[in-house]
GUDO-158987 format. One record per atom (N, C-alpha, C): residue in three letters; atom name; x, y, z. Coordinates in Angstrom, 3 decimals, decimal comma. Layout:
BEGIN
R   type   atom         c1         c2         c3
R    ALA     CA          X          Y          Z
...
end
This chain:
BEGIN
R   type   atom         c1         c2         c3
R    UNK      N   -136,008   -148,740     99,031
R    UNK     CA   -135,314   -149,507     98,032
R    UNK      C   -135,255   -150,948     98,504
R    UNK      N   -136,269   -151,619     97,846
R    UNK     CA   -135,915   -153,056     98,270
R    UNK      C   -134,760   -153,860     97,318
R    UNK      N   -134,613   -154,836     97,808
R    UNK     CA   -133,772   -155,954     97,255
R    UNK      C   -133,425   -157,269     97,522
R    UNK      N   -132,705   -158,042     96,726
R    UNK     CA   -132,405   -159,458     97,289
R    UNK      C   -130,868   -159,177     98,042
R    UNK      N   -131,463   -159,642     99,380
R    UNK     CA   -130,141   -159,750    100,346
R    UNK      C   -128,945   -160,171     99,993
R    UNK      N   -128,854   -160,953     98,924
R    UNK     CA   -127,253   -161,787     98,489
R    UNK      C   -127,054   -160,354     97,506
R    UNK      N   -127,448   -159,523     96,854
R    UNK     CA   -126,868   -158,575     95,888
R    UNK      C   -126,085   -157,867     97,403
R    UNK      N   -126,459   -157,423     98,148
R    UNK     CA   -125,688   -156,113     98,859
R    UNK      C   -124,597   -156,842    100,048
R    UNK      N   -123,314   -156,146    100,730
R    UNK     CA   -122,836   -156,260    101,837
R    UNK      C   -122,483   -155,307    102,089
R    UNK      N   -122,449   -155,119    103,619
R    UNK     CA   -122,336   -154,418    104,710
R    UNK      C   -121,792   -152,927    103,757
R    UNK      N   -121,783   -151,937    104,065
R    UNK     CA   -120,730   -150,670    103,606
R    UNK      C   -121,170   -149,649    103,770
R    UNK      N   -120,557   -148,220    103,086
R    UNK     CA   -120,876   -146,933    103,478
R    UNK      C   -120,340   -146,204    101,970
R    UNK      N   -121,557   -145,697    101,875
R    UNK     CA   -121,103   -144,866    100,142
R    UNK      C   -121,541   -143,432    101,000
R    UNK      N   -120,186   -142,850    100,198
R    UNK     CA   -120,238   -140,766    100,831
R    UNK      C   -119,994   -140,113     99,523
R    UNK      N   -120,652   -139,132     99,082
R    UNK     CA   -120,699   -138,628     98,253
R    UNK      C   -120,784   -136,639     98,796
R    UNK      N   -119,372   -136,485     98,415
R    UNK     CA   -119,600   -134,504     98,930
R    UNK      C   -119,592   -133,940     98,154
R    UNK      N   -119,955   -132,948     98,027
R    UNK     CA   -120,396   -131,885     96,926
R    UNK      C   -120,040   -130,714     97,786
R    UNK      N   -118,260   -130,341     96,874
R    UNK     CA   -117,575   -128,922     97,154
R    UNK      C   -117,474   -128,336     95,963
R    UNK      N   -118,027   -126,526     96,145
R    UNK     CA   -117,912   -126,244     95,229
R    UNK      C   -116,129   -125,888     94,672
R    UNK      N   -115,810   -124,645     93,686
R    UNK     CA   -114,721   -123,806     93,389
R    UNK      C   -114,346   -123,184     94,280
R    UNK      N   -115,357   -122,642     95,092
R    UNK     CA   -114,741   -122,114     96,497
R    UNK      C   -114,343   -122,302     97,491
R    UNK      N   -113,727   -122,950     98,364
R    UNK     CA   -113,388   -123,732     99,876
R    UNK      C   -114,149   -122,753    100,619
R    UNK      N   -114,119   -121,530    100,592
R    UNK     CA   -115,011   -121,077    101,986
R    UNK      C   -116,416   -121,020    101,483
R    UNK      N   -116,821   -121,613    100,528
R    UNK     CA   -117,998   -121,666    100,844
R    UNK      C   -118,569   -123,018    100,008
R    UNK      N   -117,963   -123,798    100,855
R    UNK     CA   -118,542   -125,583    100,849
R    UNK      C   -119,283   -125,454    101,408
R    UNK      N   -120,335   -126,863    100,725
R    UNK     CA   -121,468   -127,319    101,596
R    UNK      C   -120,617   -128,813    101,750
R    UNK      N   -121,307   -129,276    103,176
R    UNK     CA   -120,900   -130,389    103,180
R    UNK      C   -122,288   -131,468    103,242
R    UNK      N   -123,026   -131,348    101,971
R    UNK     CA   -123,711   -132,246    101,642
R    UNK      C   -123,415   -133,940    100,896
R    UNK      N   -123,985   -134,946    101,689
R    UNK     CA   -123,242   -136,070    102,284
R    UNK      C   -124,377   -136,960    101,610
R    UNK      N   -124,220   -138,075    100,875
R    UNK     CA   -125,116   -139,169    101,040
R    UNK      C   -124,073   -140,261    101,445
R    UNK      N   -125,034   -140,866    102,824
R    UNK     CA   -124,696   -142,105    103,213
R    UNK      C   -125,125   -143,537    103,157
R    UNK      N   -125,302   -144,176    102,302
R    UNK     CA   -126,110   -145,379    102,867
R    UNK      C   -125,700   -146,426    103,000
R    UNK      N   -126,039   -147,459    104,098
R    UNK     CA   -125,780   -147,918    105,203
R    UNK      C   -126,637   -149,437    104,377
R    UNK      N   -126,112   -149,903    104,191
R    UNK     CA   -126,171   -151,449    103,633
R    UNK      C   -126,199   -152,561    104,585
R    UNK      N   -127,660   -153,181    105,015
R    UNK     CA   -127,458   -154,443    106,385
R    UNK      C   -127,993   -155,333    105,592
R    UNK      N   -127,379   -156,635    106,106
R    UNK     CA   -127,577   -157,732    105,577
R    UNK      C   -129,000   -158,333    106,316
R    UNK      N   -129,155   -157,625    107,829
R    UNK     CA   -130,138   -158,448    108,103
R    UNK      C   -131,699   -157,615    108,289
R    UNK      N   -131,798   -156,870    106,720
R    UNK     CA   -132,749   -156,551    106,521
R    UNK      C   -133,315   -156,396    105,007
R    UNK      N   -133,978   -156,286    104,213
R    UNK     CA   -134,418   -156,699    102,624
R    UNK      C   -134,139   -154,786    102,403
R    UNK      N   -134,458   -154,099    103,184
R    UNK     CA   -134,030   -152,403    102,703
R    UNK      C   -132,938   -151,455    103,335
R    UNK      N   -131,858   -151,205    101,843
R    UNK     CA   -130,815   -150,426    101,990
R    UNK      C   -131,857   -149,279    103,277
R    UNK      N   -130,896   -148,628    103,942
R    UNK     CA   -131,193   -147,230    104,113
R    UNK      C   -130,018   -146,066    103,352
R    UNK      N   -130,924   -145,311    103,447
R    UNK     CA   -130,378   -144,379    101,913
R    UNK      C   -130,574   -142,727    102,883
R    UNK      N   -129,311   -142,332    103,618
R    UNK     CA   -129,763   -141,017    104,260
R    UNK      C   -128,731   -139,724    104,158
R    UNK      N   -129,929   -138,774    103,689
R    UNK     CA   -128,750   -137,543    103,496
R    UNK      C   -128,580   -136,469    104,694
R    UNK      N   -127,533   -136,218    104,720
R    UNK     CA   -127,029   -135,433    106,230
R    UNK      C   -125,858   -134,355    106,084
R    UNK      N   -126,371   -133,296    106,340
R    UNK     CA   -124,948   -132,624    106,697
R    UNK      C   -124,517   -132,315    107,979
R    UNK      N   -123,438   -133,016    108,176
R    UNK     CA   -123,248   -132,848    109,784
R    UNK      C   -122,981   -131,058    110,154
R    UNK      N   -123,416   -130,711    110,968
R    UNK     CA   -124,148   -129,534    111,445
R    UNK      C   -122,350   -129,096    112,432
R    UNK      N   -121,318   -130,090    112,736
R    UNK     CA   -120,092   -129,334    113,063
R    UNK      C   -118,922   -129,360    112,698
R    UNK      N   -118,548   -129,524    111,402
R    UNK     CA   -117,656   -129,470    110,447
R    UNK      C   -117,347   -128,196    110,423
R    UNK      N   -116,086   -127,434    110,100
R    UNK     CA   -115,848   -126,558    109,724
R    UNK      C   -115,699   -126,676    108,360
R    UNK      N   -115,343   -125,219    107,699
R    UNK     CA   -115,115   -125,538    106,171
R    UNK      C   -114,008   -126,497    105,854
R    UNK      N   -114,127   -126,942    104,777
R    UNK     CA   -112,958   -127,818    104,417
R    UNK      C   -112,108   -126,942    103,445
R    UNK      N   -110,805   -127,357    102,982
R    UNK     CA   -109,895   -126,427    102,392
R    UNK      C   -109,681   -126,949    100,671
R    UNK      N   -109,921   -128,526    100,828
R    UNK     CA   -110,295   -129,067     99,522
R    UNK      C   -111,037   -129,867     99,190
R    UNK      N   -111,082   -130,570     98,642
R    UNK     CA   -112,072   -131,725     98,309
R    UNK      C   -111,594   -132,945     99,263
R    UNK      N   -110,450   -132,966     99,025
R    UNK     CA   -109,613   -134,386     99,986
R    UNK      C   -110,234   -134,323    101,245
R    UNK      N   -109,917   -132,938    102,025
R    UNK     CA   -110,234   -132,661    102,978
R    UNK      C   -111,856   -132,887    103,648
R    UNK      N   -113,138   -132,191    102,720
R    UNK     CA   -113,810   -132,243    102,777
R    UNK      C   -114,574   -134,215    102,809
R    UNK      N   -113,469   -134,908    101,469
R    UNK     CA   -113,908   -136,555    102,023
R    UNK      C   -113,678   -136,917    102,989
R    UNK      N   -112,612   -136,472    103,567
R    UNK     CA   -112,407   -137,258    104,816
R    UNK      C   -113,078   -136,838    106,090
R    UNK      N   -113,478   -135,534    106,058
R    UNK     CA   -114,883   -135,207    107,463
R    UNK      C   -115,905   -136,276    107,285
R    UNK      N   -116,277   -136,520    105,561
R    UNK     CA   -118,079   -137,090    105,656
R    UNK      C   -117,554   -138,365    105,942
R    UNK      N   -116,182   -139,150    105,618
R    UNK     CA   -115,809   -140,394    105,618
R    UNK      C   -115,631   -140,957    107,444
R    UNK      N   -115,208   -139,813    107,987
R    UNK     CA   -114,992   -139,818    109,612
R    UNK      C   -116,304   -139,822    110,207
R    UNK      N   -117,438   -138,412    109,650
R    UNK     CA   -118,541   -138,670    110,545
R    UNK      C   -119,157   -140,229    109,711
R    UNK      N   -119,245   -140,689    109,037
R    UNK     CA   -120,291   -141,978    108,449
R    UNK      C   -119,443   -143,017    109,490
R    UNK      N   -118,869   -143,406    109,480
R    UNK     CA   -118,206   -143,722    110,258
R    UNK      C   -118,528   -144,312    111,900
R    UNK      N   -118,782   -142,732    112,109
R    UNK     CA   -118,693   -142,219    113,686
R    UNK      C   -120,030   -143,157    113,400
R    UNK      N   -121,228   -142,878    113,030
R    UNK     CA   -122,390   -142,904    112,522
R    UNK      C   -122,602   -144,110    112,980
R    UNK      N   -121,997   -145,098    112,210
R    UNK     CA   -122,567   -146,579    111,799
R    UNK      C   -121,953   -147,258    113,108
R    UNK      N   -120,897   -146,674    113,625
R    UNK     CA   -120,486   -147,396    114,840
R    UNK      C   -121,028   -146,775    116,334
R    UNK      N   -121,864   -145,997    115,850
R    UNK     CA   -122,892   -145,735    117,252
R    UNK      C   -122,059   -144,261    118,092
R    UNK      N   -120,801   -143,496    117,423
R    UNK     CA   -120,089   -142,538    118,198
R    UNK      C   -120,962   -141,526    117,553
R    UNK      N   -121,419   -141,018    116,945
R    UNK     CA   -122,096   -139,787    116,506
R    UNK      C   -123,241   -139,523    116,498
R    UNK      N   -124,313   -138,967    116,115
R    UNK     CA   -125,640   -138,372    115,775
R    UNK      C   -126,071   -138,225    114,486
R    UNK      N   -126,742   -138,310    113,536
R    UNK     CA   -127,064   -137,094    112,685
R    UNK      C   -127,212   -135,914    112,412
R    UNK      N   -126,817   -135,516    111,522
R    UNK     CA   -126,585   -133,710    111,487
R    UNK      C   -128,119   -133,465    110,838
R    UNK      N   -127,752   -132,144    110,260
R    UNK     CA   -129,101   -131,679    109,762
R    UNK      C   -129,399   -132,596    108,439
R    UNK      N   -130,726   -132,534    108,617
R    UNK     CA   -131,252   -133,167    107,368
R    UNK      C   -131,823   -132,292    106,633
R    UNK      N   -131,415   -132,454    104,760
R    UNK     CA   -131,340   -131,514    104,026
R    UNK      C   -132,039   -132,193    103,141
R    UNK      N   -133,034   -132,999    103,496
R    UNK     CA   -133,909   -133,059    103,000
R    UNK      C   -135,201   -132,669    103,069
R    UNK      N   -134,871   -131,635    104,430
R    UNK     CA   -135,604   -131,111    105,238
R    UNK      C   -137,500   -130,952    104,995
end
């Protein structure tokens, strides 16, 4: 995805997808990671691989919001990629 550098700043978009059931969430995540000092967003989907289930939706934002996070500030890894 290219673009002109003055449209974007810095950030982190998370998007989870829980179903009706809490025990059986996926915690499928899009993150992307917006730099100013490059012309292309990165755009990456991940489910971090040590989450336990989440109990609601709240719950479940705030794991992908903690690992993106962890992510962009260099404390974490990537989980599985499900884009496999």
């Amino acid at each position: 995805m290219s673009a002109q550098l003055s449209e974007y700043k810095q950030g982190l978009y998370i998007q989870a997808n829980v179903p009706n059931w809490p025990d059986q969430a996926t915690f499928t995540g899009t993150v992307s990671i917006i730099d100013k000092r490059g012309a292309t967003a990165t755009d990456t989907r991940y489910t971090p691989n040590w989450v336990r289930p989440a109990q609601s939706v709240d719950e479940a934002r705030a794991i992908l919001l903690k690992y993106g996070i962890d992510v962009i500030e260099g404390r974490a890894q990537q989980g599985s990629d499900v884009n496999g």
